[in-house]
MARNUVO-799151 format. One record per residue (C-alpha): residue in one letter; residue number from 1; z, x, y. Coordinates in Angstrom, 2 decimals, m for minus. Last residue first. Layout:
{atom "A",NUM,{Z,X,Y}};
...
END
This chain:
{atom "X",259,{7.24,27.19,m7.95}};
{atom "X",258,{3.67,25.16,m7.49}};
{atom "X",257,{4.11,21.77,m8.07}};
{atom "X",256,{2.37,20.25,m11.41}};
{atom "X",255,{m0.81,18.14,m10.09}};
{atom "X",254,{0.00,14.17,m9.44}};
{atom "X",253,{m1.44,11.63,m11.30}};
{atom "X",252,{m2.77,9.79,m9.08}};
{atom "X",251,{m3.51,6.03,m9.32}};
{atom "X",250,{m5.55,3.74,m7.23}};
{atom "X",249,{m5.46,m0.07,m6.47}};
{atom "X",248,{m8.28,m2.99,m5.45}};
{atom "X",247,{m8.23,m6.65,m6.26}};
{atom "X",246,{m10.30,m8.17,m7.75}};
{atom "X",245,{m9.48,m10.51,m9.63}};
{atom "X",244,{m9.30,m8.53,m13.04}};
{atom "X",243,{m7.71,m5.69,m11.31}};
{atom "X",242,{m9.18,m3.37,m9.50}};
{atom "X",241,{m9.66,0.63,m10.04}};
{atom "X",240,{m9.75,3.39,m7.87}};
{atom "X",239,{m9.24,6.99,m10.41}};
{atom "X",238,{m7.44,10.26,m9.41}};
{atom "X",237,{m6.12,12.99,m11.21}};
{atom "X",236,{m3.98,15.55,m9.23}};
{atom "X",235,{m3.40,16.93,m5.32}};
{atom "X",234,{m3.84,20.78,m5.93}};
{atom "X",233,{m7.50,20.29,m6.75}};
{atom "X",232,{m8.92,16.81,m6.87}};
{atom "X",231,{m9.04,16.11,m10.75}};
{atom "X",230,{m11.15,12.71,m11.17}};
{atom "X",229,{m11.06,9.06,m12.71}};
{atom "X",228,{m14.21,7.14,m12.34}};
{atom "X",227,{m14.90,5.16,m8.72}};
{atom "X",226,{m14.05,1.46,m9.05}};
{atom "X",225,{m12.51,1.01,m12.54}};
{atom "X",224,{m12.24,m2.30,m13.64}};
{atom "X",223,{m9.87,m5.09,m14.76}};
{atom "X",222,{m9.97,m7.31,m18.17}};
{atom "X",221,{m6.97,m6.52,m19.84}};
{atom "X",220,{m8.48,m3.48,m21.78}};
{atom "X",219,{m10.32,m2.07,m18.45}};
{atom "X",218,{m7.01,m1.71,m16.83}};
{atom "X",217,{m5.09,m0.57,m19.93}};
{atom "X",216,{m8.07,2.12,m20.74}};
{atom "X",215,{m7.61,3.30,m16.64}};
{atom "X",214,{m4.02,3.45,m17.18}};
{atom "X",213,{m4.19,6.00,m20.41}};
{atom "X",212,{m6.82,8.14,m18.24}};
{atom "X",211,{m3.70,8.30,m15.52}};
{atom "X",210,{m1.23,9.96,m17.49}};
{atom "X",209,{2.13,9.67,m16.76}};
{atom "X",208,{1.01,7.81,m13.60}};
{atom "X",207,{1.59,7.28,m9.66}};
{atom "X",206,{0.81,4.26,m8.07}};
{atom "X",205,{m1.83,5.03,m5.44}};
{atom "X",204,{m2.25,1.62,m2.43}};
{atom "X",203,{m5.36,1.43,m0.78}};
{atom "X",202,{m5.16,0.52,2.66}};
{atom "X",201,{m8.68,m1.37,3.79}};
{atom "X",200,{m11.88,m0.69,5.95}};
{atom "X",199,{m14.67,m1.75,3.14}};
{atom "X",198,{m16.27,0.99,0.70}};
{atom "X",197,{m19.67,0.75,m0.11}};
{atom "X",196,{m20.81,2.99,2.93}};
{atom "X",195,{m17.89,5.51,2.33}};
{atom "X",194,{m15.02,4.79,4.89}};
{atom "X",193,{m13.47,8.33,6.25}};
{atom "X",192,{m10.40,9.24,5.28}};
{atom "X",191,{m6.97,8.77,6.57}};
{atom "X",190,{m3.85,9.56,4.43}};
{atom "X",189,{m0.43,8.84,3.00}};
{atom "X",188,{3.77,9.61,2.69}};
{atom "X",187,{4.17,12.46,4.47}};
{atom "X",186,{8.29,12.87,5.58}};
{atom "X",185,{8.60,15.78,3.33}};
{atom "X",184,{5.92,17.60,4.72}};
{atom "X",183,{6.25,16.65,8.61}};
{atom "X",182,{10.32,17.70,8.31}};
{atom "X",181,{12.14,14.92,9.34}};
{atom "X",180,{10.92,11.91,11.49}};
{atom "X",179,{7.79,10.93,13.52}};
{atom "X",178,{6.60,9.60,9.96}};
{atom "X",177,{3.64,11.54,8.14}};
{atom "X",176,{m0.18,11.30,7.67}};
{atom "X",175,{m2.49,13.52,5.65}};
{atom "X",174,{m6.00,13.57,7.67}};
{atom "X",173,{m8.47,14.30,4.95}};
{atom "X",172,{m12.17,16.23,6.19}};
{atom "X",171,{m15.10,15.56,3.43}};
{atom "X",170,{m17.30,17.00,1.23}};
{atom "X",169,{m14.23,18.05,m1.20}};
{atom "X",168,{m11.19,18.10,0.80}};
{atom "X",167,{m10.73,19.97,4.05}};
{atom "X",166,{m6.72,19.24,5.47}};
{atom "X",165,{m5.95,17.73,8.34}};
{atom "X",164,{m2.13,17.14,10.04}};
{atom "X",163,{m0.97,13.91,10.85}};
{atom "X",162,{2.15,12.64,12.60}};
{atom "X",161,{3.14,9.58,13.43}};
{atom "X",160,{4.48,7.74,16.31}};
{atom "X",159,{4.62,4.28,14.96}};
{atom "X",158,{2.94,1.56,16.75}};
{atom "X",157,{0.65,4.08,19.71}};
{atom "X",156,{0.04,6.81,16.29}};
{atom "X",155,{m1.29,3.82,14.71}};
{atom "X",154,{m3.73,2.85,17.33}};
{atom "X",153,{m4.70,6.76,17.63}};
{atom "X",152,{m5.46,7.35,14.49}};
{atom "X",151,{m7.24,4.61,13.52}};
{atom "X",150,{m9.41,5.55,17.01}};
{atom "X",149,{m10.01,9.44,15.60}};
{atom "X",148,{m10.59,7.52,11.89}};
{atom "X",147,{m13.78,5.64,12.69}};
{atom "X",146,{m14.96,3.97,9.79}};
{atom "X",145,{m11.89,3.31,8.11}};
{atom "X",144,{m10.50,4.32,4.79}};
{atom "X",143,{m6.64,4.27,4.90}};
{atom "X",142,{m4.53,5.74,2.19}};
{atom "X",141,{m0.99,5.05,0.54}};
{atom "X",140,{0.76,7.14,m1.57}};
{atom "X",139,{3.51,6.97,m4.68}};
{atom "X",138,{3.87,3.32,m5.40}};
{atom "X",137,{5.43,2.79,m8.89}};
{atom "X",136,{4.47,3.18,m12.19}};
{atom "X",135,{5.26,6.63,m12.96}};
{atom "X",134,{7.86,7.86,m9.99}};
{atom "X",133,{7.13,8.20,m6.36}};
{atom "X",132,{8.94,4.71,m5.77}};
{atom "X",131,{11.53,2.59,m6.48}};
{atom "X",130,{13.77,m0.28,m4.93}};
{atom "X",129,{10.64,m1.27,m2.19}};
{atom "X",128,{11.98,m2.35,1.21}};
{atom "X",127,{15.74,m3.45,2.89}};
{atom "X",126,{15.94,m7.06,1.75}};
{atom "X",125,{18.93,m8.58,3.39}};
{atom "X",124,{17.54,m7.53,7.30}};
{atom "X",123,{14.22,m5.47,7.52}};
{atom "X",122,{11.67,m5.69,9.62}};
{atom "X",121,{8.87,m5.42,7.92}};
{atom "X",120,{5.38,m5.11,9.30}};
{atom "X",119,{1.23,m5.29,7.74}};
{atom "X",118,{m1.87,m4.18,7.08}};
{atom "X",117,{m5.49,m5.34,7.52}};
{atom "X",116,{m8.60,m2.86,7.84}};
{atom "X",115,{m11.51,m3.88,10.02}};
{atom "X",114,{m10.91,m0.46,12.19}};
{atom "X",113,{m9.24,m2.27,15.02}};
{atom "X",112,{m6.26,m2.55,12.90}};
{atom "X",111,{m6.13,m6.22,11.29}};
{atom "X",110,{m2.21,m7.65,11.61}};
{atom "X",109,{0.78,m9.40,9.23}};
{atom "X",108,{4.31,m10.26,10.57}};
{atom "X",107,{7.50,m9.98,9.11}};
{atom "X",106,{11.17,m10.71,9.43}};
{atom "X",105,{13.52,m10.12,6.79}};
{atom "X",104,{15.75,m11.12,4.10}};
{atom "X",103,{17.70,m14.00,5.17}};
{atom "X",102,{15.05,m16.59,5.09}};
{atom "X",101,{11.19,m14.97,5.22}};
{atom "X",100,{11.72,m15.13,9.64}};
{atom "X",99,{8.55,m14.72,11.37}};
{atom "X",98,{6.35,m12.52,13.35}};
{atom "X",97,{2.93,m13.96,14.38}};
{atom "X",96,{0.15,m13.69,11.25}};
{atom "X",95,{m3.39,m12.29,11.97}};
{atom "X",94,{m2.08,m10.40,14.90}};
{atom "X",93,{m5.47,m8.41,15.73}};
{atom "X",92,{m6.01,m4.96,16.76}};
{atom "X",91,{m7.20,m3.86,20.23}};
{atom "X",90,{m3.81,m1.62,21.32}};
{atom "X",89,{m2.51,m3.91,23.44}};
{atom "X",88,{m2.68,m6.62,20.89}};
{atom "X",87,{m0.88,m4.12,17.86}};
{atom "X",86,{1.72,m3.22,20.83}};
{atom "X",85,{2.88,m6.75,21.30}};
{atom "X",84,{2.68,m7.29,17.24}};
{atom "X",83,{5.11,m4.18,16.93}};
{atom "X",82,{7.29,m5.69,19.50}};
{atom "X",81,{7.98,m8.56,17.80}};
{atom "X",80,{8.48,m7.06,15.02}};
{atom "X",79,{11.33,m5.27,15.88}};
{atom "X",78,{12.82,m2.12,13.98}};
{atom "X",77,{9.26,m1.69,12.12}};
{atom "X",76,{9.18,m0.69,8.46}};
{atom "X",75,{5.32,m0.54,7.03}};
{atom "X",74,{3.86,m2.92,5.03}};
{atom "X",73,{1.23,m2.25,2.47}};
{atom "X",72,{m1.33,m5.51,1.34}};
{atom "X",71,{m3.04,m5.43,m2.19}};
{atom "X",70,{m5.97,m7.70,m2.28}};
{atom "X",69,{m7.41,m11.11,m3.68}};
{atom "X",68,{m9.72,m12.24,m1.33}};
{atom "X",67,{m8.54,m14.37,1.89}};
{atom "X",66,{m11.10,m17.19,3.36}};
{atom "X",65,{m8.15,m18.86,4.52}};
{atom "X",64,{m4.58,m17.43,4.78}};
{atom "X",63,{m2.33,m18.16,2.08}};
{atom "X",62,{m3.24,m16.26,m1.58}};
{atom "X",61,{m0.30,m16.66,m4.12}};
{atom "X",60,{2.06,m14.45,m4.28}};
{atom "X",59,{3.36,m10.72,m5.75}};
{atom "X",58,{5.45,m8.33,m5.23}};
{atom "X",57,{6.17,m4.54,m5.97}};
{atom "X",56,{8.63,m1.80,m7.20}};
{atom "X",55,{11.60,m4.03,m7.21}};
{atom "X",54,{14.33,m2.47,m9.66}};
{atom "X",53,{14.94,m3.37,m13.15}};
{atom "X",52,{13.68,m0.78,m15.09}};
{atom "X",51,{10.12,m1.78,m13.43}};
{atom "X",50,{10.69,m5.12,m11.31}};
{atom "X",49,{7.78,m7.02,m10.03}};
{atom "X",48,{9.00,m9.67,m7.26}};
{atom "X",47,{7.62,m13.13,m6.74}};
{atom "X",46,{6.10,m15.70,m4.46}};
{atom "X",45,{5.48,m18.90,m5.46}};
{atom "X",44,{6.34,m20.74,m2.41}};
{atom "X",43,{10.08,m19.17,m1.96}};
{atom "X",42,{11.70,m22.08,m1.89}};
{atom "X",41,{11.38,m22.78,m5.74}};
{atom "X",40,{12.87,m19.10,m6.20}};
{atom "X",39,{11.65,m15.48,m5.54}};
{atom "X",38,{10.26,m15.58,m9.18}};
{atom "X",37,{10.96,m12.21,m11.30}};
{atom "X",36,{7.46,m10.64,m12.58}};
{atom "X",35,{8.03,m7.70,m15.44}};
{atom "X",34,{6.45,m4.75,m14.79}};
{atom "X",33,{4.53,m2.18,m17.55}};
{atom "X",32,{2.18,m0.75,m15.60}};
{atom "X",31,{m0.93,m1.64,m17.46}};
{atom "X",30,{0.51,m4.64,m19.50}};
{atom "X",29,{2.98,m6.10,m16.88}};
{atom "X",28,{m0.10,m5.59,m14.20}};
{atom "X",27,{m2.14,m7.51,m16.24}};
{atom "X",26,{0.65,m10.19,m16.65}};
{atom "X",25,{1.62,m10.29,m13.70}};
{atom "X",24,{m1.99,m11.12,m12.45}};
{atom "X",23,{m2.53,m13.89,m14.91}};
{atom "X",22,{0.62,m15.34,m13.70}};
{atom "X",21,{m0.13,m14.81,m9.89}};
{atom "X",20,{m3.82,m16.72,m9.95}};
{atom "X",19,{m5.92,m16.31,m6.98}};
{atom "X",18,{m3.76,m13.50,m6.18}};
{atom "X",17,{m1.89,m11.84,m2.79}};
{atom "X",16,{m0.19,m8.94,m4.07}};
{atom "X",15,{2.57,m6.89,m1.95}};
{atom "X",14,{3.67,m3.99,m1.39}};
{atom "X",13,{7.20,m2.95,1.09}};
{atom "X",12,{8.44,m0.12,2.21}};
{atom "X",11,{5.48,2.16,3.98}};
{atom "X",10,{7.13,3.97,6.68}};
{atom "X",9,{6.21,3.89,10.29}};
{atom "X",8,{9.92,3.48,11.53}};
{atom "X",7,{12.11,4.97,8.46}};
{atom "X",6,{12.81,4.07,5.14}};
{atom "X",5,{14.51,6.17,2.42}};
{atom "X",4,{12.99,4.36,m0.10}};
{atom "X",3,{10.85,7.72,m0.33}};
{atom "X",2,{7.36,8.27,m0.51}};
{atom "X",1,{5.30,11.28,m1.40}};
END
């Protein structure tokens, strides 16, 4: 599970790009129960979603053309510069060149060979996410790509991670971890293989209380569920869902740890 203990090649930031941020924050406010703090007037309508007052999320408007409303993980980079070098070199695309957001960063936003966009941050006043691996905030994050030996390998050329497979129902799961720490402790998502219905993308899990109560709160404000909630043995219950615009996210709730 995640950390904010960030390292190269972790995920530390999330955010939303909407058609309509204030109808957004307030879905999410209802299902998750954030509250949406504007970044300020210079900030282009961008804003942060706090849970007990820390910054589990953000959202903005959408900014690149032809964009759909969608969920985008970044991982930490210590130059991002460099990381959108290696992303060329490596046959993805630099969607976004690295830039300065003020004083709190510097970003820059990519498509992995696979069709699936992500993102960098490079961290300066804002160091990554304020909470995570607790109810309501991100907990795992998963590829789905059609070819997951070459996702691998582009990835493993940016970050140096680690993966180690594991047979799931009908299907072989690559869990992936930093180049840091021990590999269990330091996993913090997976590579699957694309279903035919399902586009390359990262699909961000928030982790739940009880994850049949979120899926009536999605469907209650006007989202949907994706693929019906289900109990994967020794992982937990998981449901895809989007929200009213959209947008795609998971939860798991996770299975009791074994003593």
């Amino acid at each position: 599970m995640l950390s904010t203990h960030f390292v190269t090649g972790a995920p530390s930031w999330l955010d939303l790009g909407s058609t309509d941020t204030a109808a957004a924050a307030d879905f999410y406010g209802a299902v998750f129960g954030w509250s949406l703090d504007s970044a300020g007037p210079e900030a282009g309508g961008y804003g942060f979603f706090r849970k007990d007052g820390k910054t589990v999320a953000a959202v903005g408007p959408l900014t690149e053309e032809g964009a759909s409303p969608a969920w985008t993980v970044y991982f930490q980079t210590p130059d991002a510069d460099a990381t959108a070098k290696a992303v060329e070199q490596s046959g993805g695309t630099v969607r976004v060149a690295p830039f300065d957001v003020m004083d709190a960063g510097r970003m820059s936003c990519f498509t992995d060979p696979g069709g699936a966009d992500f993102s960098v941050w490079q961290p300066a006043g804002v160091k990554g996410l304020e909470k995570t691996s607790e109810p309501d905030t991100l907990c795992w994050v998963e590829l789905h790509v059609g070819d997951t030996s070459a996702a691998l390998t582009f990835y493993r050329s940016l970050f140096g991670w680690r993966s180690q497979e594991m047979e799931a129902p009908g299907m072989t799961y690559t869990v992936l971890s930093t180049a840091d720490g021990d590999q269990q402790d330091a996993s913090f998502g997976g590579l699957a293989q694309a279903q035919a219905n399902v586009e390359p993308r990262w699909m961000p899990y928030f982790a739940a209380a009880d994850a049949d109560d979120i899926v009536a709160r999605t469907q209650e404000n006007g989202g949907s569920v994706l693929m019906p909630a289900e109990d994967v043995p020794d992982v937990g219950r998981i449901v895809w869902l989007a929200d009213p615009f959209g947008a795609p996210f998971a939860v798991l709730k996770p299975a009791p740890r074994s003593a």
